[in-house]
C-alpha positions in Angstrom: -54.8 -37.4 55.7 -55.7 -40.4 53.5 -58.9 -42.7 54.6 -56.1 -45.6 53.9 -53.5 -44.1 55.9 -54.1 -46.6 59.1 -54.7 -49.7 58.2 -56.9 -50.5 61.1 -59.1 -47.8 62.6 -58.8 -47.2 66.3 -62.0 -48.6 67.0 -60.8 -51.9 64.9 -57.9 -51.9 67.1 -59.6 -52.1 70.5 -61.6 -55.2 69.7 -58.4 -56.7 68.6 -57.0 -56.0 71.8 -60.6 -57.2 73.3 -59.6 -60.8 71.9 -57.0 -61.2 74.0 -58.6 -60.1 77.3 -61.4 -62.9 76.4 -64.5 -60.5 75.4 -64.2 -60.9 71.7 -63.6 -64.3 70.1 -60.6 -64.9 67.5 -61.8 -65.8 64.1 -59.3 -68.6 63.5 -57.1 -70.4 65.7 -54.5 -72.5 64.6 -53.2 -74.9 67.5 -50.3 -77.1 67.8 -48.1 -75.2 65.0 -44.8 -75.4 64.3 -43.8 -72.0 62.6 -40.8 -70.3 61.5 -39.7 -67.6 63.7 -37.7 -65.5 60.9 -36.5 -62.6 63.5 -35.0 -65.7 65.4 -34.2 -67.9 62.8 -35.5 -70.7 64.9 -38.6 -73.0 64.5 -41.3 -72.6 67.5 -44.5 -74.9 68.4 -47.2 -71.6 69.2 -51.1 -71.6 69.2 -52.0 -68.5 66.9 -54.5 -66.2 67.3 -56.2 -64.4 64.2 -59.2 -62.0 64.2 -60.8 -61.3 61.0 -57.1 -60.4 59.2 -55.2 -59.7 62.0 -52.5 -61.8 63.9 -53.7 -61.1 67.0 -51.4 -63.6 69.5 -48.5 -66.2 69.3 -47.8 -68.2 72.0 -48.3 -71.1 74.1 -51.8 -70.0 75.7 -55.2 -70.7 74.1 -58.4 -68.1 74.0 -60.8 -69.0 76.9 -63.8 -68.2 74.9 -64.0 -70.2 71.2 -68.0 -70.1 70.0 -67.8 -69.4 66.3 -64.1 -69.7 66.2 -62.8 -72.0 63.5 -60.3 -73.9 65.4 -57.1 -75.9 62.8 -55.1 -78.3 64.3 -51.5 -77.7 62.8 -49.3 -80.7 64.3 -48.7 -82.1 60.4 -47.6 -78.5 59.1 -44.7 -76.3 59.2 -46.2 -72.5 59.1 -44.1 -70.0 57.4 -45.2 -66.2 56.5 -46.6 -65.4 53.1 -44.4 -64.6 50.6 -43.8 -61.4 48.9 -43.1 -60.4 45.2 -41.4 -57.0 45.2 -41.3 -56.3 41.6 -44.5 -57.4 39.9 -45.2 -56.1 36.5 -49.1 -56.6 36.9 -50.2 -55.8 33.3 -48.3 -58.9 31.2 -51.3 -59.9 29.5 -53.3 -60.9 32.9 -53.8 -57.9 35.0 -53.4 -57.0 38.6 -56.5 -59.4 40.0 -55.7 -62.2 38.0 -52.1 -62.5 38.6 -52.9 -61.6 42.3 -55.8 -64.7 42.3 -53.4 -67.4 40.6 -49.7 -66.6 42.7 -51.9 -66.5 46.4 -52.6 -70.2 45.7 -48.9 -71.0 45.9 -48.3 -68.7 48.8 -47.3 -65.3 47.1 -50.1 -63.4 48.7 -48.4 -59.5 48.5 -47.6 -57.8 45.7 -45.3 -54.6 45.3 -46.6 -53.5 41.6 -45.5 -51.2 39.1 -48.2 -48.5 38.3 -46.6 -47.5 34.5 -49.8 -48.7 32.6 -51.9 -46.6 35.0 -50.1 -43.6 34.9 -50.2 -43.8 31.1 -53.6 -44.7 30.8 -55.4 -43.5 33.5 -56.6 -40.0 35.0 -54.8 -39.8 38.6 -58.2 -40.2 39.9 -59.3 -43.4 38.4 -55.6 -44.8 39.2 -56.4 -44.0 42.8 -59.7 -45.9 42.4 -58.5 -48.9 40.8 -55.2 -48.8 43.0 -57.4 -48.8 46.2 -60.0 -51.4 44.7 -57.7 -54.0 44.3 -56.5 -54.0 47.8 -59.6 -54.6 48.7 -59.1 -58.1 47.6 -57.8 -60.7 49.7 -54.4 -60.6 48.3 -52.2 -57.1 49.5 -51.6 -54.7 46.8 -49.1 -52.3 46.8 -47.6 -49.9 43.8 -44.7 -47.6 42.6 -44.3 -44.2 41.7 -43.0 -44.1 38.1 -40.8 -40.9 37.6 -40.7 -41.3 34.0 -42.4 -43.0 31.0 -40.3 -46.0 29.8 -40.7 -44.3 26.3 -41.0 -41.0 24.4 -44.3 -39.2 24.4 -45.7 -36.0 23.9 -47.3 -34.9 27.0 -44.6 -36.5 29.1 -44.4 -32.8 31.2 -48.2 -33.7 31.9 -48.6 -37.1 33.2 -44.6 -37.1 35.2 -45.8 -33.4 36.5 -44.8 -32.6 40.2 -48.6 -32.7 41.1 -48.9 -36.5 39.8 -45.8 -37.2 41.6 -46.4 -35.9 44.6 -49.8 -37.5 44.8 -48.6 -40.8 43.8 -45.5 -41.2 46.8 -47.8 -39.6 49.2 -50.6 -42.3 48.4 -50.0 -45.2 51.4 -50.2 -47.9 49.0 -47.3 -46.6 47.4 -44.2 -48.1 48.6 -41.4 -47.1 46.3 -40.3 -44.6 43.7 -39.2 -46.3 40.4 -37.9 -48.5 39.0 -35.9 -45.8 37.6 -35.4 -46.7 33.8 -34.4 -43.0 33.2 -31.5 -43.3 35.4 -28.7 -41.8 32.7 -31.0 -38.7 32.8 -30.3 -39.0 36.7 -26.5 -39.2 36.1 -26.7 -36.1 33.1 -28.0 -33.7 35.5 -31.3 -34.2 35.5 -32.2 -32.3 38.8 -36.1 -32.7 38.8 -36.0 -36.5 38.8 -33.2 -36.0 41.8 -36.0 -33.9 43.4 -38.2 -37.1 43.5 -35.5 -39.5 44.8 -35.4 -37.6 47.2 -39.0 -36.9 48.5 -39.2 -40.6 48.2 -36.6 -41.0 50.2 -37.8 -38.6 52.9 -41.2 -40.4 53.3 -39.1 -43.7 53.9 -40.2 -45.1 50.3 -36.8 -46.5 48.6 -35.8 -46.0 45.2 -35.3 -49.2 42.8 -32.9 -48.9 40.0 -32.2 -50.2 36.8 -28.6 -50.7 36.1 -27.8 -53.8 33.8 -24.2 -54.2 33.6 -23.2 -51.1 35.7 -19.7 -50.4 36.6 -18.7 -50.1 40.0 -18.3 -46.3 38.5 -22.2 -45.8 38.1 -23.2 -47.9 41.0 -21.5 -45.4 43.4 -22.8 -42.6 42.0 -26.6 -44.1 42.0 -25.9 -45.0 45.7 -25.3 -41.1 46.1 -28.0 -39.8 44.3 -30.4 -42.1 46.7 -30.7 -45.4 45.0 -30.9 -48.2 47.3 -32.0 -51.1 45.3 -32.0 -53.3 42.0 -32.9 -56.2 40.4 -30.6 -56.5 37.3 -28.0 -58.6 38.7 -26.7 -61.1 36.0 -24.7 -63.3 37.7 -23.0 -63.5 41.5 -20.8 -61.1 40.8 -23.1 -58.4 40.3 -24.8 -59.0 43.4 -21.3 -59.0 45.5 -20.9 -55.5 43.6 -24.4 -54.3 44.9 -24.5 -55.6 48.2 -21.2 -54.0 48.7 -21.6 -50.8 48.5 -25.1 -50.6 50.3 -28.2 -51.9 48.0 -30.5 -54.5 48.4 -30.3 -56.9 45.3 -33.4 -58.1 44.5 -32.2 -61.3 42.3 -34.2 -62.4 39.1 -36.2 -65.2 37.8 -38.0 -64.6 34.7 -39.0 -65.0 31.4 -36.3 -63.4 29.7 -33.5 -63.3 32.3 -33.7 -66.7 34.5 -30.9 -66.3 36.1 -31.4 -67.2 39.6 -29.9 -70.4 39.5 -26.8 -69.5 38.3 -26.3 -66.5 40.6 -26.8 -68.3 43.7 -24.5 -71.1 42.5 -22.3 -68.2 42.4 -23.0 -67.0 45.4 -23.1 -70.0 47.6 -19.3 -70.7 46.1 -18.1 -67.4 46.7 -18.5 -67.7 50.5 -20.0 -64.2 51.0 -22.6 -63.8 53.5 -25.2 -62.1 51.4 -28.3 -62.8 52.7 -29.7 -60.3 54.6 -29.4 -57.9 51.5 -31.3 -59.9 48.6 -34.1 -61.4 48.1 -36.6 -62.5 44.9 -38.4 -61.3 42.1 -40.2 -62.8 39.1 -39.9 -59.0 36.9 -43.4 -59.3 35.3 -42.5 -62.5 33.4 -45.5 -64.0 30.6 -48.1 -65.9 31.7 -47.1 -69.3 31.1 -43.6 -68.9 32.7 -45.6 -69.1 36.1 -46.7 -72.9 35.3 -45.0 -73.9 38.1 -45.4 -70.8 40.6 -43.9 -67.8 41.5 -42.1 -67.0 44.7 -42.5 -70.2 46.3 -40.2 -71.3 42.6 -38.0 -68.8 43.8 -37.6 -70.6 47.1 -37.5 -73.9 45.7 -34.4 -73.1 43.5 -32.3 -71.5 46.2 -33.1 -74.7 48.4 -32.0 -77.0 45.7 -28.9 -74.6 45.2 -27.4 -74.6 49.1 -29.0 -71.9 50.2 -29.8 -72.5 54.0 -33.5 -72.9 54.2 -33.8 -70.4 57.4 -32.3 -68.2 54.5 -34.1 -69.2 51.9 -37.7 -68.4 53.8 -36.8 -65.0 54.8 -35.4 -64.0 51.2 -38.8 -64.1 50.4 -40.2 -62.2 53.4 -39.1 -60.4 55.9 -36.2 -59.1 53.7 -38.9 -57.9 51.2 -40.4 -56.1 54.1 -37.5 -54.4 56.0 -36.6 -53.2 52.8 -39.7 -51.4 52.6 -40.4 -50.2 55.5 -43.5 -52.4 56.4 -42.1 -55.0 58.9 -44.9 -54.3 61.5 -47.3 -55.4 58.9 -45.5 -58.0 56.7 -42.4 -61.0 56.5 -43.4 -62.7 60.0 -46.0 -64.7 62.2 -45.9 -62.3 64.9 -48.9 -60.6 66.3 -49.8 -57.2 64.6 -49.0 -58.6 61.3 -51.4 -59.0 58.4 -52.4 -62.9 59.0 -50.7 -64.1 55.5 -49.7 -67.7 56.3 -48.6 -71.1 54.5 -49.3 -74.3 55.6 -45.9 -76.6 54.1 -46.3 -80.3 54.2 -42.6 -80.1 55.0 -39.9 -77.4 55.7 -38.1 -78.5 52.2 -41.9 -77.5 50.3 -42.1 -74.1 49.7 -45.0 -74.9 47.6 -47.9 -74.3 50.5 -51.0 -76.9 51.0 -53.2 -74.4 52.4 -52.6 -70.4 52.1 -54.2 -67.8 54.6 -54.7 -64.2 53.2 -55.4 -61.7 55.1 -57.1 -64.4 57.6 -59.4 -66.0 54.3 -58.7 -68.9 53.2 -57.4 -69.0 49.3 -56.0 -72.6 49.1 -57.2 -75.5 52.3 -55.6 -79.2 52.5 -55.1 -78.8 48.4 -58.2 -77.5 47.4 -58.7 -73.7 46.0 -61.3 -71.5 47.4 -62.4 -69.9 44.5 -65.0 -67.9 46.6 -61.9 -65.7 48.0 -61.6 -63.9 45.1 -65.0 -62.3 43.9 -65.5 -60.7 40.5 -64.9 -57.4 39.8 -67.0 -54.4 37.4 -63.6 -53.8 35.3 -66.0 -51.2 33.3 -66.8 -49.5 36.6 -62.8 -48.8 37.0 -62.2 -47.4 33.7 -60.8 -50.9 32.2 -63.8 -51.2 29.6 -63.1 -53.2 26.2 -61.4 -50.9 24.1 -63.4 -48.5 21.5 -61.1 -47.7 18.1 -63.6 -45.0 15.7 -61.8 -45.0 13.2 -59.7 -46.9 10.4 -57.1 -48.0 8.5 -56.5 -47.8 4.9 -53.8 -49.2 2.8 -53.2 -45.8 2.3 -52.0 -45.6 5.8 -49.2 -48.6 5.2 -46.7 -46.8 2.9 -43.0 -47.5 3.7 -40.4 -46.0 2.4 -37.9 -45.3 5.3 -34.1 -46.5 4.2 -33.6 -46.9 8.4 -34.8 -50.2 9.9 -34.9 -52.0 13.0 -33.2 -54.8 13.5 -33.6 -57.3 16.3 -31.2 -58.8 18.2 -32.8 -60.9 20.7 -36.3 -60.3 22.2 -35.6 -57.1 23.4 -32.5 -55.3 22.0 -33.2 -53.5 18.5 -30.3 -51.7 16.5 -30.7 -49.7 13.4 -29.9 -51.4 10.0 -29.8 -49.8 6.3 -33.3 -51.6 4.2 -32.1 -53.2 1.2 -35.1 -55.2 -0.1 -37.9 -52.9 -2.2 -40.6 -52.3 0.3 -42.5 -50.6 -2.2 -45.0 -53.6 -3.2 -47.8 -54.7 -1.0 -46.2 -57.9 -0.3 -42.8 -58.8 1.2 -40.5 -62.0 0.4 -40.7 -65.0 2.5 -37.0 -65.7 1.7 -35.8 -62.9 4.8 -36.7 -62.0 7.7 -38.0 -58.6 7.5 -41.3 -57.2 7.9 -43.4 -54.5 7.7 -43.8 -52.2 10.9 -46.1 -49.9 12.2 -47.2 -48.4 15.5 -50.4 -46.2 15.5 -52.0 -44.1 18.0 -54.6 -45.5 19.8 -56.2 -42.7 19.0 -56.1 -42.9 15.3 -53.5 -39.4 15.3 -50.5 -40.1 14.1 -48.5 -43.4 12.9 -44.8 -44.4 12.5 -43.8 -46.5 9.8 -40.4 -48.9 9.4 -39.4 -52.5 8.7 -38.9 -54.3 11.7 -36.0 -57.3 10.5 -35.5 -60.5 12.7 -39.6 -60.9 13.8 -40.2 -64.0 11.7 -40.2 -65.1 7.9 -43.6 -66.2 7.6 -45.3 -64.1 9.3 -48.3 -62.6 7.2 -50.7 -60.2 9.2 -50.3 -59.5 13.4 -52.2 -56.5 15.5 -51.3 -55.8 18.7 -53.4 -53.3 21.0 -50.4 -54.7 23.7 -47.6 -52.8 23.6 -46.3 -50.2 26.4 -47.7 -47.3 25.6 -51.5 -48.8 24.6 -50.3 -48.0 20.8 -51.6 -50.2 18.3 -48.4 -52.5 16.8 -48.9 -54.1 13.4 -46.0 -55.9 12.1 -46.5 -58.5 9.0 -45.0 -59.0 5.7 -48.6 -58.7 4.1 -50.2 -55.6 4.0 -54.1 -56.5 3.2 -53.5 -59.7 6.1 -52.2 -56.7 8.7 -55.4 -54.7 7.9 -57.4 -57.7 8.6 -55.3 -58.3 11.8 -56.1 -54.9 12.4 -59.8 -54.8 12.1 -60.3 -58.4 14.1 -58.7 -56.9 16.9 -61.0 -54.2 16.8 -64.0 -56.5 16.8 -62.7 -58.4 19.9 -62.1 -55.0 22.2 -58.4 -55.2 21.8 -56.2 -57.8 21.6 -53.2 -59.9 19.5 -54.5 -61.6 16.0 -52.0 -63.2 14.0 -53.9 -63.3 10.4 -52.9 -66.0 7.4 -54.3 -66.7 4.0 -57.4 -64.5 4.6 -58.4 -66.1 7.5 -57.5 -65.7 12.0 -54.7 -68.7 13.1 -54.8 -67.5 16.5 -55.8 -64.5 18.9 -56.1 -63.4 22.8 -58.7 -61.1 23.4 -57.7 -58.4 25.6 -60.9 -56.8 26.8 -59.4 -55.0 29.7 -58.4 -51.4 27.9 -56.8 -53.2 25.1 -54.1 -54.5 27.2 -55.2 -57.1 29.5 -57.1 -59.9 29.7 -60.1 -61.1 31.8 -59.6 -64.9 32.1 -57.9 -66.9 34.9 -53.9 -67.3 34.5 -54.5 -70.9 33.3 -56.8 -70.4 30.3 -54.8 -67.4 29.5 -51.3 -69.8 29.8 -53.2 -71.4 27.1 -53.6 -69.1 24.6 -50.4 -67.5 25.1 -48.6 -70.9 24.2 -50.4 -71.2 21.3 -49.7 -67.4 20.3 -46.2 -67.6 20.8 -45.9 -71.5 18.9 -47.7 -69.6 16.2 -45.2 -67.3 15.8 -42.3 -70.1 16.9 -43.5 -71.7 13.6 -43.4 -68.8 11.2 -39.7 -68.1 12.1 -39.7 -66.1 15.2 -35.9 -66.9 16.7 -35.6 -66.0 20.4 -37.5 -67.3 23.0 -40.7 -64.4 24.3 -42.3 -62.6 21.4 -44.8 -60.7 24.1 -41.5 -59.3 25.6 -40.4 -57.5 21.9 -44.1 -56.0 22.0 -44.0 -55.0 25.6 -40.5 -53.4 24.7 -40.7 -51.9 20.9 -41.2 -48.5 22.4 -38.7 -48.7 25.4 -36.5 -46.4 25.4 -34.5 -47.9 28.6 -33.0 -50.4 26.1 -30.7 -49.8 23.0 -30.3 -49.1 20.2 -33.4 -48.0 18.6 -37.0 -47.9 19.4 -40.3 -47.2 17.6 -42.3 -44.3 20.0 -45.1 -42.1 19.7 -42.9 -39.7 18.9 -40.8 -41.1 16.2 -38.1 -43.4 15.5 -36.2 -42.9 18.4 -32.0 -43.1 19.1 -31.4 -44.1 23.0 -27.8 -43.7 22.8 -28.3 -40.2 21.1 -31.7 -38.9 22.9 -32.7 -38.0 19.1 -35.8 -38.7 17.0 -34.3 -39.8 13.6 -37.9 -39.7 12.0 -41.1 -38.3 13.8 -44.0 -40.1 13.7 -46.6 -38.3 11.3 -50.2 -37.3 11.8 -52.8 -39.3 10.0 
């Protein structure tokens, strides 16, 4: 059995139970609170216990014995459980620690991640490592089990094999299989991603979906094959269609679909009881949508929208953990449970004062503890800066491919015929389309096309972001993508936007070429000055990280760019395979 499998060790457990006889002292006790009782949907005046990170007691009795016990008086707060993100995509730029460190100081203090950069990135081993690192933090870590790629790549048998699959949902700090982007496989046929539903399943680990605009038609059949949530949900409609036939909805706010608002306006009006089955998610959104915080935003909006605040509080906890099975440890201020706790000024601010974490403090009376969160060896757990030997030439940027891509918002690509000579080293400023290549990482193979809709103006941009850990290069100039290119080799990995032989702007991405090192807010910074960058040269929708996150992603029509080719969703087809260098 896994070391991690208990999460307290019997010994552990007796001197819990040696604090309430009076031998042991609690570590924290927090007198005269008022705190939400979400099983009872009721608000209760308790002294609570906590040892170490631990609820230990909740009640109306206080321990005999207090030397060394740090004793909070509570009579100007309103306690409520810490809240938990469900669908957190960890590696937008910041990575796991980062994000972790900047949403516990508004009260989101576990995390239910997706493990897709690890998988494709990482030996099972060092995932394992790095997976079991970062819970020792004082934020709670928990992770998926991808059962497929997101993408097309060539040892795809390898990394999804039933060996790494079975490791990953036996691992306790996995809590779900999915999301399931490879759901139409599901649907075809596909009998060896039904084997996995349904040893998830069996080990009480629910399977998220991925069904934009599903009919009731597809929903039903998901349901069947073992689905039992999602978090695509558009509008209040589609929730009523989830929650009717059985799923939990797990309802959006993010970068590139806030929706929230409207679907609980739609909700509230619709007079269906729906919330026992939903609760929130921010879907990985970029760094500088999280300005003003994460779940406890969520919250904020469904107040402001009617949402009963009772309600509204245990959307964003105990709903998150019935749903996974992990009620005894998460979602309430009961004893047993991890002691994750927000202090509100009042029951109408979701937005906590003070925020316990596994019984540290991260955030007290307003001020951060930055001490909660110590620095971690990112070399030491495989995330070193990352190491390109080798180059490009000119010689590798020759397009001559009558098939484009064409963008029609952030994410959504169809093909297009290229009309405009792509023969010279230079493109026109007068349209919109660019030069685009992605390149192994590991200098292998490349796939060239033009990439229409990115931006007019746009000279030279490398990306080592993108989901696979390709290298994207996408610029109307070829000598200004080459110096892209080689900047973002000198920094470790990164984004450099290149004009008129010189750098406008750049993120350094030391952390395996994908993520970065600094605290949310510096990185908020650069971000918004990347993406103004790119606002000014003529980029049209709203999230350019998103369409690099996404060029590969084979979950989305039309048409991707992947390490196997240019790729047809609709089809299953490589129209053009990438070739070796």
């Amino acid at each position: 059995m896994h070391e991690q499998s208990y999460r307290w060790k019997s010994k552990k457990i007796r001197e819990q139970i040696a604090v309430i006889d009076g031998s042991v002292t609690p570590t924290i006790v927090l007198t005269n609170a008022t705190y939400l009782n979400v099983q009872m949907k009721i608000w209760l005046k308790a002294n609570i216990w906590i040892y170490e990170d631990r609820i230990i007691y909740v009640g109306d009795q206080f321990p005999s014995d207090t030397k060394g016990t740090e004793i909070v008086d509570c009579q100007s707060y309103y306690l409520v459980p810490g809240y938990i993100e469900p669908h957190v995509h960890p590696f937008q730029l910041y990575n796991p620690l980062s994000f972790a460190q900047y949403a516990s100081k508004t009260g989101t203090t576990t995390f239910v991640n997706d493990n897709l950069m690890l998988t494709l990135q990482m030996t099972k081993k060092k995932a394992f490592s790095f997976i079991e690192k970062m819970n020792e933090t004082v934020a709670t870590m928990y992770w998926w089990c991808r059962f497929d790629g997101q993408t097309e790549i060539r040892n795809d048998e390898e990394v999804f094999s039933t060996r790494n699959l079975k490791s990953w949902l036996n691992h306790p700090l996995v809590m779900q299989g999915g999301e399931l982007t490879s759901w139409p496989k599901l649907l075809d046929g596909d009998d060896f991603i039904l084997h996995w539903v349904q040893e998830a399943n069996a080990r009480k680990k629910p399977v998220e979906g991925h069904f934009p605009g599903a009919s009731e038609k597809t929903l039903t059949k998901m349901q069947l094959l073992g689905i039992s949530s999602d978090h695509e949900a558009m509008n209040g409609a589609d929730v009523i269609k989830r929650i009717s036939q059985g799923y939990h909805a797990s309802l959006r706010y993010s970068s590139i679909r806030p929706d929230l608002p409207l679907i609980l306006e739609e909700l509230e009006a619709s007079g269906v009881y729906y919330y026992d089955q939903t609760f929130f998610n921010t879907d990985g959104s970029t760094p500088s949508f999280y300005e003003n915080g994460v779940i406890d935003r969520a919250i904020a909006i469904a107040l402001d929208k009617g949402v009963p605040l009772v309600e509204a509080y245990r959307m964003a906890t105990l709903n998150v953990a019935t749903h996974f099975y992990m009620e005894k440890y998460h979602g309430s201020i009961a004893p047993g449970r991890i002691a994750n706790i927000n202090f509100l000024e009042a029951k109408e601010k979701p937005t906590p004062v003070s925020v316990l974490s596994k019984g540290r403090w991260v955030t007290k009376d307003g001020a951060v503890q930055e001490e909660a969160f110590s620095e971690q060896d990112w070399s030491a757990l495989g995330l070193g800066s990352l190491k390109l030997e080798w180059e490009l030439s000119i010689d590798d940027l020759q397009f001559s491919m009558a098939l484009g891509m064409e963008m029609v918002n952030e994410v959504i690509i169809k093909p297009y015929t290229v009309t405009v000579d792509v023969a010279m080293d230079r493109l026109s400023t007068d349209h919109d389309e660019s030069f685009l290549m992605l390149v192994d990482r590991a200098g292998r193979w490349r796939v060239n096309t033009i990439l229409k809709g990115f931006g007019t103006h746009v000279e030279g941009f490398a990306s080592s972001y993108s989901n696979t850990g390709d290298i994207v290069l996408i610029g109307k100039d070829k000598q200004s993508m080459l110096q892209a290119f080689q900047r973002m080799k000198e920094i470790g990995g990164g984004m450099v936007l290149v004009e008129n032989g010189g750098v406008v702007s750049e993120i350094p991405l030391p952390l395996a070429g994908g993520m970065s090192n600094c605290k949310m807010e510096e990185l908020m910074n650069q971000e918004s000055e990347l993406r103004q960058h790119l606002f000014d040269r003529g980029y049209p929708f709203g999230d350019p990280v998103y369409t690099l996150l996404f060029l590969s992603s084979t979950h989305l029509p039309y048409i991707r760019i992947t390490p196997r080719g240019i790729y047809d969703v609709m089809n299953k087809t490589v129209l053009f395979p990438s070739i070796m260098r």
